[in-house]
C-alpha positions in Angstrom: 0.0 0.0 0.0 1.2 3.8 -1.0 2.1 6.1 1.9 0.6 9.5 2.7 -3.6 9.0 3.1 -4.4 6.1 1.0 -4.1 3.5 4.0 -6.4 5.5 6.5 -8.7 6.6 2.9 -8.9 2.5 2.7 -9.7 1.5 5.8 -12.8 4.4 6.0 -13.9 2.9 2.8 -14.0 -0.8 4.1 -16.2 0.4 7.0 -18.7 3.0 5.1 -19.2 0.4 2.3 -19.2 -2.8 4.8 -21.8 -1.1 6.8 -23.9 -0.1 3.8 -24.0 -3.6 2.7 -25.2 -4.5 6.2 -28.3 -2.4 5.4 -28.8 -3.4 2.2 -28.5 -7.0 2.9 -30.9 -6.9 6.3 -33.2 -5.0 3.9 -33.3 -7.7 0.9 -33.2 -10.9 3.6 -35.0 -9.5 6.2 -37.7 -6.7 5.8 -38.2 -6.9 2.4 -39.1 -10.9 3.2 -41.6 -9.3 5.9 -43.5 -6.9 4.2 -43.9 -9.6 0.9 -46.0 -11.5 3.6 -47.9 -9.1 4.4 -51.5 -8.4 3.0 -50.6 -6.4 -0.6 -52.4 -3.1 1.1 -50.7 -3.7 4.3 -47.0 -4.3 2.6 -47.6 -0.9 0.7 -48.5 0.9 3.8 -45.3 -0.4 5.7 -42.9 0.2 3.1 -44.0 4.1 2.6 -43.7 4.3 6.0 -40.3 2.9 5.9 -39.2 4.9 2.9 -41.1 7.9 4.9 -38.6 7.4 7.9 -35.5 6.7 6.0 -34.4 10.3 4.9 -33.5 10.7 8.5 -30.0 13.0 9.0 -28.7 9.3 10.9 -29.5 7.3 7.3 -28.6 10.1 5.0 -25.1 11.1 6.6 -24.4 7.5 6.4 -25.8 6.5 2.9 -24.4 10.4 1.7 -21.1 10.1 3.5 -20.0 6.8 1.9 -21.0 7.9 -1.5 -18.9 11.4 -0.8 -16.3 9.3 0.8 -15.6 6.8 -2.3 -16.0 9.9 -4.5 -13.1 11.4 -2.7 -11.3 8.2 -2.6 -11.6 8.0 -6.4 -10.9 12.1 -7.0 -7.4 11.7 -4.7 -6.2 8.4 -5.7 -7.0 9.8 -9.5 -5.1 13.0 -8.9 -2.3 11.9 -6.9 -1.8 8.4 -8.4 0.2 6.1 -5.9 2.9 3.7 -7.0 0.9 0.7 -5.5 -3.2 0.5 -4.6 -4.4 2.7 -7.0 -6.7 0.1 -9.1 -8.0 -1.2 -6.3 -9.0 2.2 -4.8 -10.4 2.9 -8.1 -12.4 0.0 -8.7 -13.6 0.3 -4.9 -15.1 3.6 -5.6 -16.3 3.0 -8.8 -18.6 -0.2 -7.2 -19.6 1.8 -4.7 -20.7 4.7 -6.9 -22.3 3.1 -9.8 -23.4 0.1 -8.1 -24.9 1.1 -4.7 -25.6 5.0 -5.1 -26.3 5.0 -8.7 -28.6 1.9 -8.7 -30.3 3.8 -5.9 -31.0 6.6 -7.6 -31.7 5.3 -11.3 -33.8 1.9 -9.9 -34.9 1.9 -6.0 -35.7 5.6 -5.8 -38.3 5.6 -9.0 -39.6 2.6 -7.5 -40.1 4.4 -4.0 -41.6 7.7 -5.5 -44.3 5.1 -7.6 -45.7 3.6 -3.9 -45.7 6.6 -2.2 -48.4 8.2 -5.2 -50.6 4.9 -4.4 -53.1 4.3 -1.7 -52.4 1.0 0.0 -56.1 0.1 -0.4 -56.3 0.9 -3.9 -56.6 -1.6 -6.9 -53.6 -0.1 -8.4 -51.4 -0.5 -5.4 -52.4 -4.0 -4.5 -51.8 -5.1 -8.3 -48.4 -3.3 -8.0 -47.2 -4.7 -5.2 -45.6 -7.9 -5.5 -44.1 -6.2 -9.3 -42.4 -3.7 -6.7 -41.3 -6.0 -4.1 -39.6 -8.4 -6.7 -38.1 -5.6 -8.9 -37.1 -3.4 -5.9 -35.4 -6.6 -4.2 -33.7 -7.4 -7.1 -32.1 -4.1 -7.5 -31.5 -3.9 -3.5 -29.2 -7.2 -3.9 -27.7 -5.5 -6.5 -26.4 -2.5 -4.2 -25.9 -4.9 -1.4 -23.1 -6.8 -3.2 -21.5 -3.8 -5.0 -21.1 -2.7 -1.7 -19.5 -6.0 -0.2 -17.4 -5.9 -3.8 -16.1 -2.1 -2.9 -15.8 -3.0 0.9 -13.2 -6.2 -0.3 -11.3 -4.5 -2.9 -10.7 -1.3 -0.9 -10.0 -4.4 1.9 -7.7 -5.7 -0.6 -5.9 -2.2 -1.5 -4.2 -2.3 2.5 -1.9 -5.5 1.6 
């Protein structure tokens, strides 16, 4: 590993993207599982709930930070360019970025803002539930293992 900040850089990018892929996994194993068994008008009613409560300063300066962190993992490795670690550094952020924060935005968040415009009793909510549920899992296990991907290689960049 290069001297000057990339060790310390590393090691904060393990933890923020570990602990993202925490949430993401307990999400897609755990709640996600849940709410499916619910009743479809139920399941809709808990998940805007959840989705209500998750732009919380707690969630966001952790979901926010990690993204900002790998950005300026990426911008200071790319600039300064060490001898050794700089690919995986690189590749770390870029997981992170495109496959945890960018899938967030571009599939999980469109999915969000389309349940929170249904009422859970409605026709149109029940019949879009379980197409939410299975798309919005699917992209959740996406960001869940770019974000154990980024936690390893930036893992890997400290040998």
């Amino acid at each position: 590993m290069a001297e000057g900040p990339y060790p310390m850089l590393a090691l904060l990018g393990v933890l923020a993207t570990g602990l993202m892929a925490g949430v993401f996994c307990a999400f897609s194993v755990l709640v996600m599982r849940g709410l499916a068994a619910l009743p479809p008008a139920q399941g809709v009613a808990a998940m805007r709930a959840i989705n209500s409560s998750a732009i919380t300063p707690a969630f966001m300066a952790l979901f926010l930070g990690s993204a900002g962190l790998c950005a300026g993992i990426a911008v200071v490795t790319f600039l300064l360019w060490p001898d050794e670690g700089r690919i995986p550094l690189l590749l770390g952020s870029a997981l992170y970025l495109v496959g945890a924060f960018g899938v967030t935005v571009t599939a999980n968040v469109p999915r969000n803002e389309a349940l929170r415009k249904l009422e859970p009793d409605t026709p149109e909510a029940v019949t879009y539930w379980p197409t939410y549920v299975r798309e919005w899992t699917r992209w959740n296990h996406v960001r869940a293992i770019a974000s154990v991907a980024a936690a390893i290689v930036y893992a890997l960049a400290l040998l």
